[in-house]
MIDOSE-1310 file (N, C-alpha, C; in nm, 2 decimals, decimal comma, always signed):
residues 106
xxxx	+2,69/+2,40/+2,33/+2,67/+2,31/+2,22/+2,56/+2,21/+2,26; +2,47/+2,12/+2,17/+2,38/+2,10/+2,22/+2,40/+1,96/+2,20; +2,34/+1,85/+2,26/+2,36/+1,70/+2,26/+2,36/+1,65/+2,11; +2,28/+1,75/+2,04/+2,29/+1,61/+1,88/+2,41/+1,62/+1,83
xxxx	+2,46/+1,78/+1,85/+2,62/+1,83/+1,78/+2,70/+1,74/+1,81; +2,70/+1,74/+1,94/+2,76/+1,66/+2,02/+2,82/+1,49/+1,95; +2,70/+1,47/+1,98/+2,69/+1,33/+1,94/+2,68/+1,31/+1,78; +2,68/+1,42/+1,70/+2,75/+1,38/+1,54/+2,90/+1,41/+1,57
xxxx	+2,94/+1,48/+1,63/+3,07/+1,50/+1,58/+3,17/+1,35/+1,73; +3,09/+1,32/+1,78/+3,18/+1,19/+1,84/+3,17/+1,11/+1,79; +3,00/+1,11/+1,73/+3,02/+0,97/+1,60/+3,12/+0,93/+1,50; +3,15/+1,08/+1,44/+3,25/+1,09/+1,31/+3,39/+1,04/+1,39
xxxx	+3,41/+1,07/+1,52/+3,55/+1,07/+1,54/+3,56/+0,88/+1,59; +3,43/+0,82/+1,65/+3,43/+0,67/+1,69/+3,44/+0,65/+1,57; +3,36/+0,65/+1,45/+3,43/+0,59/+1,32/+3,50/+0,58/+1,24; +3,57/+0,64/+1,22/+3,70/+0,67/+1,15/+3,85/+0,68/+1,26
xxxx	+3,92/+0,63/+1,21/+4,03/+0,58/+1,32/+4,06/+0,72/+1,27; +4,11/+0,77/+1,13/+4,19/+0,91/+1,14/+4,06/+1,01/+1,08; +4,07/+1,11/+1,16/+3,95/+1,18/+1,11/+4,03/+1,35/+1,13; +4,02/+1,39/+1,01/+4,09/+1,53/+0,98/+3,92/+1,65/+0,95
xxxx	+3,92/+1,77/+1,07/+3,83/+1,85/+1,04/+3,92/+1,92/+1,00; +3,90/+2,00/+0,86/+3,94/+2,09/+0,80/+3,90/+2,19/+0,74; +3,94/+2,28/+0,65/+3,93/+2,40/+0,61/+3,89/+2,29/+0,44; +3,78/+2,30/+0,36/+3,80/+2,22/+0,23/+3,81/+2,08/+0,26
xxxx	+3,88/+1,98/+0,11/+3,89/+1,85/+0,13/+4,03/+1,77/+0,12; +4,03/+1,65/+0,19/+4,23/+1,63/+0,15/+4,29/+1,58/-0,03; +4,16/+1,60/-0,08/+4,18/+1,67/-0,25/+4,20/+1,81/-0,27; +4,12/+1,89/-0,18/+4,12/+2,03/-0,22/+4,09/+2,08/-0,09
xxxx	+4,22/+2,12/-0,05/+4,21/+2,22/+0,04/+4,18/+2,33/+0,04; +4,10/+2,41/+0,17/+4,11/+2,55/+0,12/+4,19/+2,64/+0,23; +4,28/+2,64/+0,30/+4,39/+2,65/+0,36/+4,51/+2,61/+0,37; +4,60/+2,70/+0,40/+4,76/+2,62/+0,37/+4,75/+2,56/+0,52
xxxx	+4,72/+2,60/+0,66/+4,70/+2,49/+0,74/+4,66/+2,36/+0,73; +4,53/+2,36/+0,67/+4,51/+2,23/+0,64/+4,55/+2,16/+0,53; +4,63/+2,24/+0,45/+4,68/+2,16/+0,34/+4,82/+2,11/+0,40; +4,85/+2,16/+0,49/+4,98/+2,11/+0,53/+4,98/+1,99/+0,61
xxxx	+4,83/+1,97/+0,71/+4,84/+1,83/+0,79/+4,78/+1,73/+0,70; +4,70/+1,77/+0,58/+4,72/+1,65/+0,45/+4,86/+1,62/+0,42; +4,94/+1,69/+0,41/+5,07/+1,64/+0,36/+5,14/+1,58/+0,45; +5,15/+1,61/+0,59/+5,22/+1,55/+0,68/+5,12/+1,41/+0,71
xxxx	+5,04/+1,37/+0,66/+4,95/+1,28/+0,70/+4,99/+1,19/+0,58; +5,01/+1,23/+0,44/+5,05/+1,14/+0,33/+5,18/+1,08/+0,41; +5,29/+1,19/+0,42/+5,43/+1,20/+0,45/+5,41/+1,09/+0,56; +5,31/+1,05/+0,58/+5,32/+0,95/+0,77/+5,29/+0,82/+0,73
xxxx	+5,25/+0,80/+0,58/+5,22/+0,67/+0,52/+5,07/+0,63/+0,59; +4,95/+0,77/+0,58/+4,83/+0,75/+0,59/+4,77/+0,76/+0,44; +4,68/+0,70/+0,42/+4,67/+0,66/+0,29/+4,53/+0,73/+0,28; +4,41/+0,64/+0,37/+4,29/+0,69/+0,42/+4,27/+0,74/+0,54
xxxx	+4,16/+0,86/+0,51/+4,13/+0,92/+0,68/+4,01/+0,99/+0,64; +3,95/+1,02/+0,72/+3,81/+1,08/+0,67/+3,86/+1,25/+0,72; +3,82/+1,28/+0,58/+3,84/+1,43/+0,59/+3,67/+1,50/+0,61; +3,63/+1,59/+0,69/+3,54/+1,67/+0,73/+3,57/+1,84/+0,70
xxxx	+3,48/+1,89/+0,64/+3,53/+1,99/+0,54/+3,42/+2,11/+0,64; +3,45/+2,19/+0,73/+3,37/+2,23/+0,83/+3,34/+2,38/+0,71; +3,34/+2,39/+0,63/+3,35/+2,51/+0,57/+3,17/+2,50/+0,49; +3,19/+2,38/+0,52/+3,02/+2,34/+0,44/+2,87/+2,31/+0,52
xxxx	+2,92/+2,30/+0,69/+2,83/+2,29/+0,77/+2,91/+2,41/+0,87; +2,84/+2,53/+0,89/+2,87/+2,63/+1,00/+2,86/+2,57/+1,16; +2,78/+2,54/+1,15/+2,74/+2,47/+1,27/+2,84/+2,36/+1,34; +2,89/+2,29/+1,21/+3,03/+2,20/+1,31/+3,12/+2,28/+1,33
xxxx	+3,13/+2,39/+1,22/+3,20/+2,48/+1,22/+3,28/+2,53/+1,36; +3,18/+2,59/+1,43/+3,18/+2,64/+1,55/+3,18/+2,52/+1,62; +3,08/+2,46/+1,63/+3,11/+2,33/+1,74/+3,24/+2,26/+1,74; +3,33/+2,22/+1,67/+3,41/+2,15/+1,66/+3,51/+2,22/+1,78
xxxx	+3,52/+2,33/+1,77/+3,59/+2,43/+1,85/+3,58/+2,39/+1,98; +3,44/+2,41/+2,03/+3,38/+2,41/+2,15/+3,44/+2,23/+2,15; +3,43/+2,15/+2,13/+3,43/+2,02/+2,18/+3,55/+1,97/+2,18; +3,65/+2,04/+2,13/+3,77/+1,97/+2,17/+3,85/+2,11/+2,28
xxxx	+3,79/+2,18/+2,29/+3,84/+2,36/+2,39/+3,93/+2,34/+2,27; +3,93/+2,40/+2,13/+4,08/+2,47/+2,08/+4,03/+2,53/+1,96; +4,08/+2,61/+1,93/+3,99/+2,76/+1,88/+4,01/+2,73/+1,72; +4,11/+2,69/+1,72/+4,12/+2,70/+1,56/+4,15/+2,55/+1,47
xxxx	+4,11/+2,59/+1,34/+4,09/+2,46/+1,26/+4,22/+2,42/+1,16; +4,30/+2,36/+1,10/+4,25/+2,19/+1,14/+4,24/+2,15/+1,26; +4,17/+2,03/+1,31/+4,18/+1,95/+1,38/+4,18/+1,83/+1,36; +4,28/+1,75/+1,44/+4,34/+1,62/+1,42/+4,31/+1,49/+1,49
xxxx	+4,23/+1,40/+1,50/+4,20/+1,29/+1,56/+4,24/+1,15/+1,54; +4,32/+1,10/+1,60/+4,35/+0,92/+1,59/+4,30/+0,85/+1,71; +4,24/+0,77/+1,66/+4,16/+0,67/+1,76/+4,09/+0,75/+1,86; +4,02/+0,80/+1,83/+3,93/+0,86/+1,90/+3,94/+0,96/+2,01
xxxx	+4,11/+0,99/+1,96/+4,13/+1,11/+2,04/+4,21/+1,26/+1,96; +4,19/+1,35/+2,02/+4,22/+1,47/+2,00/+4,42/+1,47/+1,96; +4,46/+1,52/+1,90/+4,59/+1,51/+1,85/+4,67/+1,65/+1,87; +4,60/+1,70/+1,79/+4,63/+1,89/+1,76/+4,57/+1,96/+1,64
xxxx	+4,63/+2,07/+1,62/+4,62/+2,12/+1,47/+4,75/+2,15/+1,43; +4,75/+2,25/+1,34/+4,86/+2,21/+1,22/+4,99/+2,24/+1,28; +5,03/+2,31/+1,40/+5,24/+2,34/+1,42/+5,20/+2,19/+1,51; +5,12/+2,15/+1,60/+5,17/+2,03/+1,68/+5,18/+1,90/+1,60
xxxx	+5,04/+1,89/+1,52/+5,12/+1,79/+1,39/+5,18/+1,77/+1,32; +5,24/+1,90/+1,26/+5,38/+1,92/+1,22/+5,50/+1,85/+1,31; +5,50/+1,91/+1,43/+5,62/+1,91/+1,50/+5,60/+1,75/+1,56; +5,52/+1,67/+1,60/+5,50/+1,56/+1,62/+5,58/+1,48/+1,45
xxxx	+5,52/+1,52/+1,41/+5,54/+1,40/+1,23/+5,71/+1,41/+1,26; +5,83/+1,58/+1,27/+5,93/+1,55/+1,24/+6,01/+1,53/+1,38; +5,95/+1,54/+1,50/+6,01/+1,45/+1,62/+6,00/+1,29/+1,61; +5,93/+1,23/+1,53/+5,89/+1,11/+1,50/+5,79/+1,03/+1,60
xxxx	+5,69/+1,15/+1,68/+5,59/+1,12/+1,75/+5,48/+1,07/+1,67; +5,45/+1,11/+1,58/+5,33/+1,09/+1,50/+5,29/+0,96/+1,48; +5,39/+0,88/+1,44/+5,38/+0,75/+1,37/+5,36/+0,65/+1,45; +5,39/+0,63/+1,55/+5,34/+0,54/+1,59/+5,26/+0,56/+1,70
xxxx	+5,16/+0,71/+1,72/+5,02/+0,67/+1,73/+4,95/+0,65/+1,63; +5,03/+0,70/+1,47/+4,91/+0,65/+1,39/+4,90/+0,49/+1,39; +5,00/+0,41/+1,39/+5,01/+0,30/+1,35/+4,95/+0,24/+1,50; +4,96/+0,30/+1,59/+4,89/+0,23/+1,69/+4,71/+0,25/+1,64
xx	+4,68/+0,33/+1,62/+4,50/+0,31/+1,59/+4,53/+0,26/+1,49; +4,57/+0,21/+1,36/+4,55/+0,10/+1,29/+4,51/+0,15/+1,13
């Protein structure tokens, strides 16, 4: 991956405290994976989060992969760190992990 990739997709994750790369948007999904960590993300009393719809740029597409090492999409970010994709944010939301790192980034 090459330094600009790089450095857009850290940008996106430094500004936005919750930043969801997905399949589609958290209006219109185009996977049930990622339609499912929009719901668990409503269900967590997140209201706003920036959704990134990798389906529209190939390029993050692939990159996103490479920059966190984890092959598949959604991918989940709070406070500027790596979370999971959709069974660990699942299983986080109903162990009652989830919530209070969301509420810790704010």
């Amino acid at each position: 991956m090459d330094d600009a990739l790089r450095n857009r997709i850290q940008g996106l994750i430094d500004e936005n405290k919750v930043v969801l790369f997905m399949k589609g948007t958290k209006h219109f999904p185009r996977c049930g994976f990622s339609a499912t960590v929009v719901e668990v993300l409503k269900a967590a009393g997140v209201t706003e989060f920036k959704d990134i719809n990798i389906l529209a740029d190939p390029e993050l597409r692939e990159g996103i992969k490479e920059f966190a090492n984890w092959p598949t999409i959604p991918q989940l970010y709070v406070g500027g760190k790596f979370v999971g994709g959709c069974d660990i944010v699942r299983d986080m939301y109903q162990s009652g992990e989830l919530k209070p790192i969301l509420e810790k980034a704010g």
